[in-house]
C-alpha positions in Angstrom: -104.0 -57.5 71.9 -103.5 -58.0 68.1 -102.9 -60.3 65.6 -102.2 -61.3 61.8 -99.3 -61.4 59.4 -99.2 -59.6 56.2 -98.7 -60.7 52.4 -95.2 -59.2 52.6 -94.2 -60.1 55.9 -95.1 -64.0 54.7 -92.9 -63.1 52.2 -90.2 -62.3 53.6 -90.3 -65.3 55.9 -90.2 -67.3 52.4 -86.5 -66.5 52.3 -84.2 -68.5 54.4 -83.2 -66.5 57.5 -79.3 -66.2 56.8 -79.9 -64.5 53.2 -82.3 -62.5 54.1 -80.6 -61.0 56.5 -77.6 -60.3 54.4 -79.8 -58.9 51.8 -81.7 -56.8 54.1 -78.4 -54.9 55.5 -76.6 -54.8 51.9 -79.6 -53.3 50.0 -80.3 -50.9 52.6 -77.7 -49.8 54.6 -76.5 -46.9 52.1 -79.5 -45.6 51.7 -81.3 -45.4 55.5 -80.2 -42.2 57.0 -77.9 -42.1 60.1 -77.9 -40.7 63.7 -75.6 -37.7 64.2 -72.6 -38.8 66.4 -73.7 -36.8 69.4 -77.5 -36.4 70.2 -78.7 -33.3 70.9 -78.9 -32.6 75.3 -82.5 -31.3 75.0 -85.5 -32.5 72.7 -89.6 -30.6 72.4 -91.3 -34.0 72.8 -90.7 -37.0 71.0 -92.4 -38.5 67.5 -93.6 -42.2 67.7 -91.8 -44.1 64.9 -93.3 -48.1 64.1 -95.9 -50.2 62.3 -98.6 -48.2 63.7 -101.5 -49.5 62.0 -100.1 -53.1 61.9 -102.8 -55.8 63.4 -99.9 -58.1 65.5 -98.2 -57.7 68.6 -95.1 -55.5 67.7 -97.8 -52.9 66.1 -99.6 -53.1 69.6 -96.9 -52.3 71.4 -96.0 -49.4 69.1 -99.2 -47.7 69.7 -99.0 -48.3 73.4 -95.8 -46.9 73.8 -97.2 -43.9 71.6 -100.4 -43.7 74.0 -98.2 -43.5 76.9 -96.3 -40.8 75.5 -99.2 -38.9 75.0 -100.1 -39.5 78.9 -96.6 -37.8 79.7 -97.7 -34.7 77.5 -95.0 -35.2 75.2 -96.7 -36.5 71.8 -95.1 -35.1 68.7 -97.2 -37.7 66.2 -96.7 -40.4 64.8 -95.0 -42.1 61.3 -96.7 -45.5 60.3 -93.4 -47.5 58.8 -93.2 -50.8 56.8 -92.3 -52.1 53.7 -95.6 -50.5 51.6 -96.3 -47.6 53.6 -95.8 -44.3 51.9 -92.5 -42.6 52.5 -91.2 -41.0 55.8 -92.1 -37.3 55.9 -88.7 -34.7 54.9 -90.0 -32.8 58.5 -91.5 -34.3 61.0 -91.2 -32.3 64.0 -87.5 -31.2 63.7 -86.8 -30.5 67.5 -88.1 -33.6 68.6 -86.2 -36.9 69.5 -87.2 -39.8 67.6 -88.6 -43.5 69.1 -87.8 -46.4 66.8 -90.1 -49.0 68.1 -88.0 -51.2 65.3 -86.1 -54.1 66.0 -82.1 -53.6 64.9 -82.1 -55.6 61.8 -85.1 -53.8 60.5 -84.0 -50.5 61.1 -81.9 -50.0 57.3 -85.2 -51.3 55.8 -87.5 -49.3 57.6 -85.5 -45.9 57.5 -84.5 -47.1 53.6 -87.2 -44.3 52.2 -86.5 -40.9 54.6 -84.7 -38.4 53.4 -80.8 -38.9 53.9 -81.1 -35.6 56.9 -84.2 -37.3 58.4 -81.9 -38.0 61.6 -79.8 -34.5 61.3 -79.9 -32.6 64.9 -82.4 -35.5 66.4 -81.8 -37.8 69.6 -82.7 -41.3 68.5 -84.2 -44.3 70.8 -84.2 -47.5 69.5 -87.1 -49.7 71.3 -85.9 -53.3 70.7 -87.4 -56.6 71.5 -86.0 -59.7 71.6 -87.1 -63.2 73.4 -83.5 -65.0 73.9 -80.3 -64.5 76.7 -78.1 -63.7 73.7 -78.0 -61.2 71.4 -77.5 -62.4 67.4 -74.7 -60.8 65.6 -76.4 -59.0 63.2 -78.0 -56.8 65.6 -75.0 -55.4 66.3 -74.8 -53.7 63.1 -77.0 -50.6 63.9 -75.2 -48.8 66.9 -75.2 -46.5 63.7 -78.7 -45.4 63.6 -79.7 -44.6 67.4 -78.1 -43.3 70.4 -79.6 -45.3 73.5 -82.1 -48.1 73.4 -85.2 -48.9 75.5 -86.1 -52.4 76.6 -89.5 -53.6 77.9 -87.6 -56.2 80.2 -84.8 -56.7 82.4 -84.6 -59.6 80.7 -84.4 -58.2 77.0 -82.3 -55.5 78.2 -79.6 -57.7 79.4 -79.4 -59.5 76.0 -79.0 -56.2 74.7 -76.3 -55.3 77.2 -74.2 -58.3 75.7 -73.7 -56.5 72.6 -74.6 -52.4 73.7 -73.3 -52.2 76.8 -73.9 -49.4 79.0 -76.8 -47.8 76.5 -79.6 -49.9 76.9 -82.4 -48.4 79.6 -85.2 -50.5 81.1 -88.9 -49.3 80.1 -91.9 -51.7 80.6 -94.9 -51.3 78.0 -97.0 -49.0 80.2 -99.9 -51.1 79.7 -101.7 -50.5 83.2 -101.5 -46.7 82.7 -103.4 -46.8 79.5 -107.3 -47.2 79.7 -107.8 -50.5 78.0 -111.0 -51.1 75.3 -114.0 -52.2 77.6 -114.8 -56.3 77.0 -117.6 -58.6 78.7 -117.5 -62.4 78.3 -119.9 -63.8 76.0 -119.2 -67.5 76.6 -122.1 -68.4 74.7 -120.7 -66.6 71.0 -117.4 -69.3 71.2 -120.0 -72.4 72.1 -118.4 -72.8 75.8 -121.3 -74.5 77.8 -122.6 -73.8 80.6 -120.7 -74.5 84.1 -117.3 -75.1 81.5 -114.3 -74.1 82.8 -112.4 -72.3 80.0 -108.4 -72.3 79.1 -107.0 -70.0 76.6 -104.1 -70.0 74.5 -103.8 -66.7 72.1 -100.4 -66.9 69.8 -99.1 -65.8 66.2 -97.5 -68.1 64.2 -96.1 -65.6 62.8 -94.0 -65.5 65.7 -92.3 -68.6 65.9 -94.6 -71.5 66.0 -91.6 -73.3 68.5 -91.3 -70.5 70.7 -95.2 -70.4 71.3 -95.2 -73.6 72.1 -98.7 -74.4 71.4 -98.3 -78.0 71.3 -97.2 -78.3 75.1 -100.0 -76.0 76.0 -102.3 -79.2 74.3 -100.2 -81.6 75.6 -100.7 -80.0 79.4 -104.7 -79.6 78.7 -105.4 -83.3 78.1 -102.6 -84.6 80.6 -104.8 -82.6 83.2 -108.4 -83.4 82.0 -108.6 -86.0 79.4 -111.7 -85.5 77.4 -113.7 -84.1 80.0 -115.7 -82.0 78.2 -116.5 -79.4 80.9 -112.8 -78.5 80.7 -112.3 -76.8 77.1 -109.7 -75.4 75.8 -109.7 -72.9 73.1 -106.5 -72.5 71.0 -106.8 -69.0 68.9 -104.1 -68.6 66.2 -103.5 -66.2 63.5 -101.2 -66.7 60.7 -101.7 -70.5 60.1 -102.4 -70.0 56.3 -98.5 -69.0 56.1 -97.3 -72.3 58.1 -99.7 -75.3 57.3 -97.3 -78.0 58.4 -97.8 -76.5 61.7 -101.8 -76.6 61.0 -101.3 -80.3 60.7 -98.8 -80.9 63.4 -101.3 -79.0 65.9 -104.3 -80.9 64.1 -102.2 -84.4 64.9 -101.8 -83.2 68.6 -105.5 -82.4 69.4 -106.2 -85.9 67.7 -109.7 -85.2 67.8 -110.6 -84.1 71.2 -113.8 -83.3 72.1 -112.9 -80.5 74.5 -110.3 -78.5 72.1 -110.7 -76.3 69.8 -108.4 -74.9 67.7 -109.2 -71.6 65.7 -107.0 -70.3 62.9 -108.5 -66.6 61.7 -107.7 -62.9 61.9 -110.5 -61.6 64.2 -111.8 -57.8 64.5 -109.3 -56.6 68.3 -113.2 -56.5 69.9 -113.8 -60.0 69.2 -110.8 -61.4 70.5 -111.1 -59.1 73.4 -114.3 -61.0 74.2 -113.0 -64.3 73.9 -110.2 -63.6 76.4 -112.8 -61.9 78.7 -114.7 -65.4 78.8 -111.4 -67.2 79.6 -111.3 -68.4 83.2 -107.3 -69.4 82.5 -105.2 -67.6 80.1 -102.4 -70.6 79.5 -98.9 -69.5 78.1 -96.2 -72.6 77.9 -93.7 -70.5 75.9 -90.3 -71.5 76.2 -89.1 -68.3 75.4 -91.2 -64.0 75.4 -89.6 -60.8 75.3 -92.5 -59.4 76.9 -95.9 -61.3 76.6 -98.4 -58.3 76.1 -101.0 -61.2 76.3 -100.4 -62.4 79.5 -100.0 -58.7 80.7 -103.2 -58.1 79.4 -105.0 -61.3 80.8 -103.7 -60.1 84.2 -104.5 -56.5 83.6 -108.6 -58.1 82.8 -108.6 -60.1 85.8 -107.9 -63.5 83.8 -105.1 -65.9 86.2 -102.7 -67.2 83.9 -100.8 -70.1 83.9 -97.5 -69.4 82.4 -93.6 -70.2 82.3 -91.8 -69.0 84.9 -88.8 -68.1 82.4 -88.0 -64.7 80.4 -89.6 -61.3 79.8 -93.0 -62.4 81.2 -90.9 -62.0 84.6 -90.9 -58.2 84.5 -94.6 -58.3 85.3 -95.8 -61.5 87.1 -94.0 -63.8 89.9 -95.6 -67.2 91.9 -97.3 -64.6 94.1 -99.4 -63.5 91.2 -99.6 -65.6 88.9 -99.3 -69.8 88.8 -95.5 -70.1 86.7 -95.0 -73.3 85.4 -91.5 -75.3 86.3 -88.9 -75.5 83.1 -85.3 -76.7 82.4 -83.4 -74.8 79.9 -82.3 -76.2 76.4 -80.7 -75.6 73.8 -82.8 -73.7 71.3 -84.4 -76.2 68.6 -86.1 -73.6 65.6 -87.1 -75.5 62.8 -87.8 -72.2 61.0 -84.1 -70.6 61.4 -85.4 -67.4 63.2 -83.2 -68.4 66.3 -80.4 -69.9 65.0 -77.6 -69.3 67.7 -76.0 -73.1 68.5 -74.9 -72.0 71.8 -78.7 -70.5 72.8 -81.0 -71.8 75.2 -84.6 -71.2 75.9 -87.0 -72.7 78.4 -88.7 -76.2 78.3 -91.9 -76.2 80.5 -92.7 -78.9 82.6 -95.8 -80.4 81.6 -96.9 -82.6 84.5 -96.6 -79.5 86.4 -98.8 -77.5 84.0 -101.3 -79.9 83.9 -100.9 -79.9 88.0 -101.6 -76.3 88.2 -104.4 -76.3 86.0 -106.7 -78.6 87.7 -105.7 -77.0 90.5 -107.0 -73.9 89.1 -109.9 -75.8 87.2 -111.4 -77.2 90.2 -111.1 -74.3 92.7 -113.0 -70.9 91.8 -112.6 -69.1 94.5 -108.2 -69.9 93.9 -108.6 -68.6 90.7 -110.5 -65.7 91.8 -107.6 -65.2 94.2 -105.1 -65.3 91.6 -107.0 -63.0 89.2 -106.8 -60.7 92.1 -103.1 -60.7 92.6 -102.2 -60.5 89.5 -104.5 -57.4 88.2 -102.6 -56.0 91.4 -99.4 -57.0 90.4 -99.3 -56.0 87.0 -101.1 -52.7 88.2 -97.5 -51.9 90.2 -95.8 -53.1 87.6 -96.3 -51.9 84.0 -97.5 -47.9 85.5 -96.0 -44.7 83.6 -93.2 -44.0 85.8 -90.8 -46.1 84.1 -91.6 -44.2 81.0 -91.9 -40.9 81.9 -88.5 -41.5 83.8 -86.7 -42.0 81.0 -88.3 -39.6 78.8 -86.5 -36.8 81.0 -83.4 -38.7 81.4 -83.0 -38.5 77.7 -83.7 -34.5 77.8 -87.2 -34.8 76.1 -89.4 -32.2 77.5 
C-alpha cells in the first residue's frame, strides 16, 4: 500500500490530456528502442522493469510483481524507470526477457533513454493496467515495443483483448504469496475512541478523483449514521495539494461532520499500514479499479470491505467474501480528461445500499468478523503464485 504523486508527474497532469498524449508519442517514439519481431523461445530469468522506488500504487505493484518473481527463482534485477531517473543500463542481463510493468502510452517515454539494442535478442512483457471495458486508441500504438502482455484481471485483460487480441495473458498481483510488512492497530494514534467503530477510505487523487469516488463513500457514511460520533470515518488522501478544487468539493461534502475526518498527507508505508490495521471497514465506492491492491490488501489483513461489486476488484472478492455494493453503469463523466472515451461506461454505486451494508456491518461484530474471515480466505485462493509462475514458463523464462 503506497501513495503520493511527484513534482513531475503533477506536471504532466498540467497539460490537457489530448496534447499530452500526442506529444508524448511524437517526442519519443524515434528514440525508445523496439522489440525484435520474433521473441526469443527461451529466456535465463526475467529483469523487473517500473517505477520501482515510486511511493503510489503502480510502484507497489511493480515491486510486488518483482518479489514474486524472486519467489519463482527467476529474479534477474531490477531497473527503476521514470522521467528523472538515471538512464537504462546498455546490459542488463542480456539473456533475460524483460517485464514492463508500464502502461502502453508510457512505454516511448520510459524506454526514451536505453540504448537503441536495449530490446535486441530479448522477449518483452508488457504489464498493463487499465480501470475501463474499452481500451483508448492510443494504446494501441505500442504493439511495437512488447511481444505478449500480462493483465492483473480478467477484467483488464478483456479491455486489452479489444485492441491485442489473442496476446494478452491473465496474471493477478501475487499479493497473498508475498509476506506482507507486519502492522497492529493503534486506534488511539488517529484519535478513534474507545468502542468507535471505524470506516476507511484510502485513495490517490492522483488517480482520478471521479473514479475514486470519495464523495459517495461520504455520502454513504452519513446516509448510514448521521453524526453519530461512535461511527467515524477516516478519509486518507494523498495528492490533494495537486487538485484543491477537489479539497474543497470533499471539504463541502463533509460539511462539518463531527464523525469524519478527512486527511490529506504523504505518510511513511508503516504509518498507513497502522491506520488500515485499526479499520474495522475498509470502504471502496469506486465506480471504476483495474485491480484495487487496497482492498486486496484490507482482505489479505483481515479488514471486511465494503466495496463495488463492478471491475478488476472482481478477480479477488465476490458477495461470499466480501459485502459488494449494488451499481448501474453510466456513461463515464471525467472532469479531468483522463477517461475521455464518449461511448465508456463505469459503475455508479448505489448509496442507500452502501449505507445499508454498513450499518449492517457497524452494528454486528461478530458479521464483520465473519466477513474478515472469508475474505482473508478468499483472497488467500485467489491472488497465490501459480498464476505467475504459470506464465513465467509459458513464456520460456526459466
Amino acid at each position: 500500500m503506497a501513495e503520493g504523486i511527484g513534482p513531475a508527474h503533477a506536471l504532466w497532469r498540467a497539460i490537457p490530456p489530448g496534447p499530452r498524449r500526442g506529444a508524448l508519442h511524437a517526442a519519443c517514439r524515434l528514440a525508445a528502442p523496439r522489440a525484435d519481431a520474433h521473441s526469443p523461445a527461451t529466456s535465463t530469468g526475467i529483469v523487473t522493469m517500473g517505477e520501482m522506488t515510486r511511493n503510489s500504487g503502480l510502484g507497489e505493484a511493480a515491486r510486488l510483481l518483482h518479489a514474486g518473481i524472486a519467489r519463482c527463482g527467476l529474479d534477474r534485477g531490477a531497473i527503476d524507470l521514470g522521467v528523472l531517473r538515471r538512464p537504462i543500463p546498455a546490459r542488463a542481463a542480456p539473456d533475460a526477457a524483460l517485464l514492463l510493468h508500464v502502461n502502453a502510452p508510457s512505454i516511448p517515454l520510459m524506454l526514451a533513454r536505453a540504448p537503441r539494442d536495449f530490446l535486441r535478442g530479448r522477449r518483452v512483457i508488457g504489464f498493463w493496467n487499465w480501470e475501463l471495458a474499452t481500451l483508448p486508441t492510443a494504446w494501441g500504438r505500442a504493439g511495437g515495443y512488447i511481444h505478449e502482455i500480462w493483465a492483473p484481471s480478467a477484467f483488464t485483460q478483456a479491455a486489452i483483448e479489444t485492441r491485442y487480441p489473442g496476446r494478452v495473458r491473465l496474471v493477478p498481483y501475487p499479493l497473498a504469496a508475498i509476506d506482507l510488512p507486519p502492522a497492529s492497530p493503534d486506534r488511539a494514534r488517529f484519535g478513534v475512541p474507545d468502542g468507535a467503530v471505524m470506516t476507511l477510505v484510502i485513495a490517490n487523487l492522483g488517480a482520478s478523483f471521479a473514479r475514486k469516488n470519495p464523495l459517495a463513500a461520504i455520502a454513504a457514511h452519513r446516509a448510514a449514521f448521521g453524526d453519530r460520533t461512535d461511527r467515524i470515518l477516516i478519509v486518507k488522501l494523498a495528492g490533494g495539494a495537486a487538485f484543491p478544487a477537489d479539497m474543497k468539493t470533499l471539504a463541502a461534502a463533509i460539511a462539518g461532520a463531527p464523525n469524519i475526518r478527512l486527511i490529506d498527507d504523504s505518510w511513511p508505508a508503516e504509518r498507513l499500514r497502522t491506520l488500515l490495521a485499526s479499520a474495522d471497514i475498509l470502504l471502496s465506492l469506486h465506480r471504476a479499479e483495474g485491480f484495487g491492491l487496497v482492498p486486496a490488501e484490507a482482505m489479505l489483513r483481515g479488514i471486511p470491505v465494503v466495496a463495488t461489486g463492478w471491475s478488476g476488484t472482481l478477480q479477488f472478492m465476490n458477495h461470499d467474501s466480501a459485502s459488494l455494493v449494488a451499481h448501474r453503469l453510466v456513461p463515464v463523466a471525467d472532469a479531468r480528461g483522463t477517461y475521455a472515451d464518449a461511448a465508456a461506461l463505469w459503475a455508479e454505486p448505489d448509496i442507500g445500499d452502501a449505507a445499508n451494508r454498513l450499518r449492517a456491518l457497524a452494528d454486528d461484530k461478530a458479521a464483520r468478523h465473519a466477513l474478515a474471515a472469508r475474505g482473508r480466505a478468499g483472497v488467500t485462493a485467489a491472488l497465490g503464485l501459480a498464476p505467475l509462475a504459470a506464465a513465467l514458463a509459458a513464456s520460456g523464462i526459466s
